[in-house]
C-alpha positions in Angstrom: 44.4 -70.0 47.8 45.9 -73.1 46.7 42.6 -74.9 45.1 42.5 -71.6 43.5 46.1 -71.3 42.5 45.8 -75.5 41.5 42.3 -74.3 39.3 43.8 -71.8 37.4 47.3 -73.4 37.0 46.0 -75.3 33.7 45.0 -71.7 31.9 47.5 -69.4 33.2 50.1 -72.2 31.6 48.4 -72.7 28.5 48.3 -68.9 27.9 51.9 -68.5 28.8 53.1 -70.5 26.4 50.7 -68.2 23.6 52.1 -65.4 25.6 55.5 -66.4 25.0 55.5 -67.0 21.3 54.0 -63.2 20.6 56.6 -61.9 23.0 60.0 -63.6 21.4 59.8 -61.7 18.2 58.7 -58.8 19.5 61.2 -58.8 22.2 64.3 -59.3 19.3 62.6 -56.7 16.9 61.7 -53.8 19.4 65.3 -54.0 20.4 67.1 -54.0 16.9 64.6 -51.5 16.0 65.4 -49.3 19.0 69.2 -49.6 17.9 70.1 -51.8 21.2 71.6 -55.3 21.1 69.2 -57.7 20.6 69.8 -59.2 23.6 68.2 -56.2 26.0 64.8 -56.7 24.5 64.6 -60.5 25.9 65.9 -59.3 29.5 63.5 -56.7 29.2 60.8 -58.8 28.5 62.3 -61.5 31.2 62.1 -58.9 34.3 58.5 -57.1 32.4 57.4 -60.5 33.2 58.8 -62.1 36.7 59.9 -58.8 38.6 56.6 -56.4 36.8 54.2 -59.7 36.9 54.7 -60.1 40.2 54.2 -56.7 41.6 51.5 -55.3 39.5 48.1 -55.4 40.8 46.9 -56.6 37.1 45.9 -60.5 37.0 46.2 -59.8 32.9 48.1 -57.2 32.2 51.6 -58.3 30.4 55.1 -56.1 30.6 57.7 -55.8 28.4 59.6 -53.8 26.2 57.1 -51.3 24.3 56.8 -50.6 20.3 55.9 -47.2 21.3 59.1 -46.3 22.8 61.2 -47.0 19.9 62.0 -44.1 18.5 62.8 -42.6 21.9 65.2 -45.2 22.9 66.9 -45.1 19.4 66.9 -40.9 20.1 67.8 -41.3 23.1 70.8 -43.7 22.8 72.0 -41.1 20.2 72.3 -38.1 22.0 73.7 -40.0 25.0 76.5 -41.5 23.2 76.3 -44.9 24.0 74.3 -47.9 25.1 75.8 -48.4 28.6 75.0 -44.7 29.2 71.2 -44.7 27.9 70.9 -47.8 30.4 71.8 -45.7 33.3 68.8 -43.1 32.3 66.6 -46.2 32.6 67.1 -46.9 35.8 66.9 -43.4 37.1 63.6 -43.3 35.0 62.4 -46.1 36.7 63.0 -44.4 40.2 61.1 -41.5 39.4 57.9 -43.7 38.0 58.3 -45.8 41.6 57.8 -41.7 42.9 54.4 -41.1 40.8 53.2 -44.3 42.4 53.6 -43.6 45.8 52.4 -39.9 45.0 49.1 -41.6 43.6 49.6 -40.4 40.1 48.1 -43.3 38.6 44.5 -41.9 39.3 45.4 -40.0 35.6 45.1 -43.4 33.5 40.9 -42.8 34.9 40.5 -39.6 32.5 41.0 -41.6 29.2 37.5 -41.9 27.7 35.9 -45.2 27.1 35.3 -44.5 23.3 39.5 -43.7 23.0 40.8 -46.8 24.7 38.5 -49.0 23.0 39.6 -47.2 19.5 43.4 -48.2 20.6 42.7 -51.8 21.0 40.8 -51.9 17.7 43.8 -49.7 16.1 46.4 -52.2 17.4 44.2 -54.8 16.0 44.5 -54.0 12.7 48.1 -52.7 12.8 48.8 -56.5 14.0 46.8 -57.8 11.0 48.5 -55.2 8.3 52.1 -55.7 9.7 51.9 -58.9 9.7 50.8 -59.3 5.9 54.4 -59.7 4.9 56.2 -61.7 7.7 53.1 -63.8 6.6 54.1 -64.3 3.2 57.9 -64.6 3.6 58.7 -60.2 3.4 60.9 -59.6 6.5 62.4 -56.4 5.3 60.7 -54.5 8.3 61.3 -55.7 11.5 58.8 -57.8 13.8 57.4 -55.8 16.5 57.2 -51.9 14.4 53.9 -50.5 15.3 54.6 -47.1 13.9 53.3 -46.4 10.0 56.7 -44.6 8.9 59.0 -47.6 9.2 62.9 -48.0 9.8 62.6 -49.4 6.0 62.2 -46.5 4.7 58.6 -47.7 4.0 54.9 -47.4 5.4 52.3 -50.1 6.5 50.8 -50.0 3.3 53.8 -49.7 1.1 55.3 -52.5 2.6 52.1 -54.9 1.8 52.4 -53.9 -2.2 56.5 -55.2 -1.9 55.7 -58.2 0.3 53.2 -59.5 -2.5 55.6 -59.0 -5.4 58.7 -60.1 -3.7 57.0 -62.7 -1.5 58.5 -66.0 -0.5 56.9 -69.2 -1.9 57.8 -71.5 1.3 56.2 -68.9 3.6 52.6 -69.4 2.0 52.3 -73.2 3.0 53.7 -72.3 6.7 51.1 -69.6 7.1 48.1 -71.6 5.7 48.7 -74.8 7.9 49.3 -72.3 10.7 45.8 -70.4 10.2 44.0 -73.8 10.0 45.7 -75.2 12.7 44.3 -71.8 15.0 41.0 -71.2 13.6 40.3 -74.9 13.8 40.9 -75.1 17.6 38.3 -72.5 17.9 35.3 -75.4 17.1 34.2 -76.1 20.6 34.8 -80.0 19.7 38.3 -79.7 19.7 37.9 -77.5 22.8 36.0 -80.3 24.5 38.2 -82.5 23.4 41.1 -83.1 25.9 44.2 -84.6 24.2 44.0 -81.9 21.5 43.0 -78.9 23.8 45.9 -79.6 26.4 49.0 -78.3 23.9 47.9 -74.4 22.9 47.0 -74.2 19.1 50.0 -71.6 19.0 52.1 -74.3 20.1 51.0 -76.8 17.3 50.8 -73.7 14.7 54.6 -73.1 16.0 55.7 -77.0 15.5 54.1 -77.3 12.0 56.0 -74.4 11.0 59.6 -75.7 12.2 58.3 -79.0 10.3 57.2 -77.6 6.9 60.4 -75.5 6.7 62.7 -79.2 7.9 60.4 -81.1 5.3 61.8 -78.1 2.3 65.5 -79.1 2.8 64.7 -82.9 1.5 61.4 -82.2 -1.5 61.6 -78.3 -2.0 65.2 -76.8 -1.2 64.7 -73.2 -3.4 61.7 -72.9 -1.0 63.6 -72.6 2.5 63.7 -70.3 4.6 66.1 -68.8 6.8 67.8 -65.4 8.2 65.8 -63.2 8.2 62.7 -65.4 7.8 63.6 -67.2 11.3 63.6 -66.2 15.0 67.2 -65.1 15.6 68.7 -65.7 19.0 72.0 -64.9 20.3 73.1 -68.9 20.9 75.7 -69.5 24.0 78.6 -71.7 23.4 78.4 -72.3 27.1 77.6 -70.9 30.9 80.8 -69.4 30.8 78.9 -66.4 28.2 76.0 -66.1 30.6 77.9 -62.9 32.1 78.1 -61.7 28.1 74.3 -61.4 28.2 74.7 -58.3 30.5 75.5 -54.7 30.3 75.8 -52.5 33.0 75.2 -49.3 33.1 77.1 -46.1 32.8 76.6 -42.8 35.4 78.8 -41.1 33.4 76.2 -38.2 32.7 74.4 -37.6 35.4 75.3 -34.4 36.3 74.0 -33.7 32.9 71.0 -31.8 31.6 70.7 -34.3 28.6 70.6 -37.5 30.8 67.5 -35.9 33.2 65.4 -35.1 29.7 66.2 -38.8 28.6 65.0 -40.2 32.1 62.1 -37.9 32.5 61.2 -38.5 28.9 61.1 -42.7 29.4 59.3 -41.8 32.8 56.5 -40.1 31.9 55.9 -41.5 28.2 56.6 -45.1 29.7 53.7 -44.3 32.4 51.3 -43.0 29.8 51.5 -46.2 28.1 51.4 -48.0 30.7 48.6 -46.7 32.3 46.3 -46.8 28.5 47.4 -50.5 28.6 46.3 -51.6 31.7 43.0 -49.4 31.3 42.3 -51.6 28.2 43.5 -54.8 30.0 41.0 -54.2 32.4 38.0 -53.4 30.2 39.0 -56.8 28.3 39.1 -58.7 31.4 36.2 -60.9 31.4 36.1 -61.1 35.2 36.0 -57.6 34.9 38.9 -57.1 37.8 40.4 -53.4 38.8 43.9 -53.2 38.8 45.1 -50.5 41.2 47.2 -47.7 38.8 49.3 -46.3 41.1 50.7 -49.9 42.2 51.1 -50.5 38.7 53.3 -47.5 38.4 55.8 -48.8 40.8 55.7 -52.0 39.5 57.2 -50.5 36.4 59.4 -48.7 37.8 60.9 -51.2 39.7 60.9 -53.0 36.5 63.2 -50.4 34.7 65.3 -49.5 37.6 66.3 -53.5 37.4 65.9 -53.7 33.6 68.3 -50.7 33.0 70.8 -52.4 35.8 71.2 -55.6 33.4 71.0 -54.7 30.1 67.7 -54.2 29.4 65.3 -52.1 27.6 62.7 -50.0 29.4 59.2 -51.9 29.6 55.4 -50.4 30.2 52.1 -52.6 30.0 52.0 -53.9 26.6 48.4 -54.0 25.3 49.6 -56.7 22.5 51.6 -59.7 24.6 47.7 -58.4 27.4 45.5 -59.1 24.9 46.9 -62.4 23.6 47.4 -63.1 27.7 43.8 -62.7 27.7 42.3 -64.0 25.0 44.4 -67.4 25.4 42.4 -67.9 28.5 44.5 -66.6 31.5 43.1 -66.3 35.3 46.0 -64.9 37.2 48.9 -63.0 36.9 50.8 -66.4 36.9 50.4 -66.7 33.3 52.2 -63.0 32.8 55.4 -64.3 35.2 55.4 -67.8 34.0 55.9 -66.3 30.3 59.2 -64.1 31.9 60.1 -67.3 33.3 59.8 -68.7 29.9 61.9 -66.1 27.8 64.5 -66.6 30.5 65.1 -70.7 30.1 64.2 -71.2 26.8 66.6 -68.4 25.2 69.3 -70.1 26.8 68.6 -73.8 26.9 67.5 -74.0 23.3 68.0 -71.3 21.2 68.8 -73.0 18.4 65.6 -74.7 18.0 63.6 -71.7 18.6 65.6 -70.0 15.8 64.2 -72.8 13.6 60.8 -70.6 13.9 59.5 -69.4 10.8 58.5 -65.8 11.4 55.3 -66.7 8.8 54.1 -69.2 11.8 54.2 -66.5 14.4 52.4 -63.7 12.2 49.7 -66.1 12.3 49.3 -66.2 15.9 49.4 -62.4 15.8 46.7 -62.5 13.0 44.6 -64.1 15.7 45.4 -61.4 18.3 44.5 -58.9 16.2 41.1 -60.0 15.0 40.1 -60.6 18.2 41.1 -56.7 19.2 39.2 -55.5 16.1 36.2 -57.8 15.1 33.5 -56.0 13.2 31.3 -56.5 16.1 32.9 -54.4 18.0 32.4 -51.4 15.3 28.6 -52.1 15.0 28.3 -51.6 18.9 30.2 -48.6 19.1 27.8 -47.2 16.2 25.1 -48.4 18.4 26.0 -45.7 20.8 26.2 -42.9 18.9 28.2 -40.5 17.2 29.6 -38.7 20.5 31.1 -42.3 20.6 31.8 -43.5 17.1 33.4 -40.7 16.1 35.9 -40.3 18.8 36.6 -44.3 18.3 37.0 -44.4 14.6 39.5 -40.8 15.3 41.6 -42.8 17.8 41.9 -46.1 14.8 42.7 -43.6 12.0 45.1 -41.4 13.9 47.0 -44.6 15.3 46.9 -46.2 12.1 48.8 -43.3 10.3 50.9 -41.9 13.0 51.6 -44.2 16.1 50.3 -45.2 19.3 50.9 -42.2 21.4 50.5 -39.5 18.9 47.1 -41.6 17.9 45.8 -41.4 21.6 46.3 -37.7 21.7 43.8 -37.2 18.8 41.2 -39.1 20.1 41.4 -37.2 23.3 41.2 -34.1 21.2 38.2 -35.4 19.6 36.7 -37.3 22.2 36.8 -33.6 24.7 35.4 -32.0 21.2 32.5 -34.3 21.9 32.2 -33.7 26.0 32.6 -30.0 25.4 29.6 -30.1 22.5 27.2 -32.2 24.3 27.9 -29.9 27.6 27.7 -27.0 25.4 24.0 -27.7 24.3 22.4 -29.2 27.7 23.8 -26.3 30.2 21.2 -24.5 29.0 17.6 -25.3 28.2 14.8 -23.0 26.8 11.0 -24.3 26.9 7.8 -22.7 25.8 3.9 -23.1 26.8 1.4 -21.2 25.9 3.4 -17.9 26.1 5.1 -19.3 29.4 9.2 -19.5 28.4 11.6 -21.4 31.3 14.7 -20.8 30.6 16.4 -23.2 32.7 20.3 -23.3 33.6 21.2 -27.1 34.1 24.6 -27.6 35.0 28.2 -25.9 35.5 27.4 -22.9 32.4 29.9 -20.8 31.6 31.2 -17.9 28.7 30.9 -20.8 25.9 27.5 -20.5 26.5 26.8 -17.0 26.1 25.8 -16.7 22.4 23.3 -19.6 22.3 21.8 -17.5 25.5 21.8 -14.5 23.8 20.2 -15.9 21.0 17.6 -17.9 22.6 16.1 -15.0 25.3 16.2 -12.6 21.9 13.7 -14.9 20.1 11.0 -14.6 23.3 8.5 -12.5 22.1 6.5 -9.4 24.0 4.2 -10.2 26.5 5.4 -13.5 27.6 6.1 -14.8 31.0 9.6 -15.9 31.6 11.1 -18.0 34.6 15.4 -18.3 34.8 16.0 -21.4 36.5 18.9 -21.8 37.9 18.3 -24.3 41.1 20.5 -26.8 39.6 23.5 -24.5 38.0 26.1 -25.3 40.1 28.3 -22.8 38.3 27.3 -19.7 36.6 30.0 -17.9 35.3 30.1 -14.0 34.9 29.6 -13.2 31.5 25.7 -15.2 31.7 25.1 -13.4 34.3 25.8 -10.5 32.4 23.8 -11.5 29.7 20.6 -12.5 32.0 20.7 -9.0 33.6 20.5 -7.1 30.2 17.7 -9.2 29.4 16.1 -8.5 32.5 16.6 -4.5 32.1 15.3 -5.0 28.6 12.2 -6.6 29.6 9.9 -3.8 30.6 10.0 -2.7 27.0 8.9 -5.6 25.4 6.7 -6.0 28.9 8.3 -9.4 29.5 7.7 -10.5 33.6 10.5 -12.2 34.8 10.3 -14.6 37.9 14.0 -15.5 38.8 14.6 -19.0 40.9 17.7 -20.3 42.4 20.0 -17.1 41.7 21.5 -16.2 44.8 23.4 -13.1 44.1 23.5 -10.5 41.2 20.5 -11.2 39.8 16.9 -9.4 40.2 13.5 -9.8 38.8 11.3 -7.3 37.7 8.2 -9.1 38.4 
């Protein structure tokens, strides 16, 4: 265990650190998006990744405070009243998901298809890419860490790129272009191999020449600085004695209420959806190709809400975004997930004002990253390779993300993906052959009423005089109504003078030859 622990240590560090970079904005804008202090999104993302990191069963999966629950925690905090209030719902939440664990509800994140999970990653890869065009370029109307295409600006994805490139900022283009360089060039495997350069993650370097460029405006280029809204923004301490102003406690005020269980049961079981599509996708990304136990993972996050909504924080799922850069920055164990909590809880208080020297422009580049990685073009030509019963669900599950949100996206994939499952079922249950006047008609699986008019249609084409054998050995279901529909064929026979031979029809069923 601890030549393991001492082999991986270098990776699961490394990744952290990349880990921690994606998370800080995302933390501060999922929380001012959700109308919640700032502040709950870091604690949320603090116990996502200690307490969660620590009890999941994932080595990559990464917790934290989740885009796709925003406009449910901003609802929610509205009809609640207040923040302290919502924060109580939280933890009660987070006790019932710890109840679908032990129940082994987890089991449900298996019925996702393949072709639906791998069209969220891609989906998520180019919502990073397109929301990130205008932090990029100095636009930070919309808030870091918005998945959703209807945005709290009053604007959509696309709408927002067409502002961002006439009201861009001219310091922003240098930070983003020595911070793409800086990334794509660590990718040659000489700099890999090279051991000085490869021991600092390129986000790290990417993050430093940002702070540097933006220093180096206020003494050659001062019209070309950025600040506000262009930076990280971090609550900033004047001392230990605010530690305690960090927190909010919750408020039981409501429980007796109808309102309070819908908010609870609503963060419970939305929470565990995404959750549970996240660490699917973890999982399939994983290139040790490890299976993380769901119904652990369920109690993991709800022992993660029941502790974020006692101090403050947000509620947190799996996070497919802070997984995949966890993953893709080289991570082994779940030590890289916890050492990133660890991360968001020192740095935020032992130097926030240097990390609010961050140009956001800086950190959209690291996302840029993330995102291409989730949705190369490769990974569209093999799911063509497959087929359309696969494409098409895939390239559903992008669209309907893309111009909707996460949740609502995932539902029409399944919608399309089951279209698929029921056609393909639809045309093998039933198979009808013919050789040299001999017809099988041959029943090959679970057949039921959906079948009937392609039966129908198929035994009225058999002309007189043939021989005819109905197959049903390996039917394990027939339902009524083809039963029905065999039988009237059979009693039709003798005028057409069609012999029937019936095998593997136990009841209800009789030849006439």
């Amino acid at each position: 265990m601890n030549e393991l622990f001492g082999k991986n240590l270098k990776y699961d560090l490394k990744s952290s650190l990349v880990v921690f970079f994606v998370a800080l904005p995302l933390c501060l804008g999922i929380a001012i998006a959700s109308g919640a202090p700032p502040m709950s999104g870091l604690i949320a993302g603090i116990v996502g990744g200690i307490i969660v990191g620590a009890i999941s069963g994932s080595h990559v999966s990464v917790s934290g405070p989740a885009a796709g629950l925003t406009v449910i925690v901003l609802d929610s905090i509205s009809s609640l009243g207040t923040f302290p209030l919502f924060l109580a719902a939280v933890v009660v939440a987070g006790l019932f998901q710890v109840g679908l664990g032990f129940l082994k509800a987890g089991v449900l994140g298996y019925y996702f298809p393949h072709s639906v999970i791998k069209g969220m990653l891609s989906a998520i890869g180019l919502i990073l890419i397109l929301k990130q065009i205008p932090h990029a370029i100095g636009y930070d109307k919309d808030l870091m860490g918005a998945m959703a295409f209807q945005q709290t600006d009053n604007q959509n994805t696309f709408s927002e790129i067409w502002l961002a490139f006439q009201y861009y900022s001219p310091g922003a283009i240098p930070i983003i272009l020595i911070a793409m360089i800086i990334l794509i060039g660590f990718e040659h495997h000489k700099i890999k191999k090279n051991k000085v350069l490869s021991a600092v993650p390129p986000a790290l370097w990417a993050v430093v020449s940002g702070i540097l460029i933006n220093e180096l405006y206020f003494a050659f280029k001062p019209e070309w600085i950025l600040d506000d809204e262009h930076l990280v923004t971090i609550p900033v301490l004047n001392g230990v004695g605010e530690l305690g102003s960090l927190f909010t406690l919750p408020d039981f005020g409501l429980i007796g209420t109808s309102s309070f269980w819908v908010v609870a049961a609503t963060i419970a079981i939305i929470g565990s959806i995404e959750s549970l599509l996240s660490l699917e996708a973890g999982d399939k990304m994983d290139p040790q190709k490890r299976i993380s136990p769901p119904s652990r993972e369920l109690v993991a996050q709800g022992i993660g809400n029941t502790v974020s909504g006692l101090i403050g924080g947000l509620p947190v799922t799996a996070v497919i975004v802070r997984t995949s850069a966890n993953i893709t920055s080289g991570a082994k164990t779940k030590l890289s997930a916890i050492f990133h909590g660890i991360l968001l809880a020192v740095l935020v208080v032992a130097i926030p004002v240097l990390l609010n020297k961050i140009p956001l422009s800086c950190l959209a580049a690291v996302l840029f990253i993330v995102g291409y990685k989730l949705a190369k073009p490769s990974i569209f030509v093999h799911e063509w390779e497959k087929g359309l019963n696969q494409f098409l669900p895939f390239v559903a599950t992008i669209i309907a993300i893309l111009f909707t949100d996460l949740l609502t996206g995932i539902g029409i994939g399944m919608v399309v993906g089951m279209f698929f499952v029921i056609k393909t079922n639809f045309k093998q249950a039933i198979t009808v052959t013919e050789r040299n006047g001999n017809y099988l008609v041959k029943l090959n699986k679970d057949v039921s009423f959906l079948n009937k008019a392609p039966l129908k249609n198929n035994l009225a084409m058999i002309p007189e005089n043939s021989f005819v054998i109905i197959n049903g050995i390996k039917a394990k279901f027939i339902d009524q109504d083809i039963r029905d529909v065999l039988n009237a064929f059979i009693e039709s026979a003798h005028d057409k003078n069609i012999k029937i031979k019936i095998e593997g029809f136990d009841y209800n069923l009789k030849e006439n030859a």
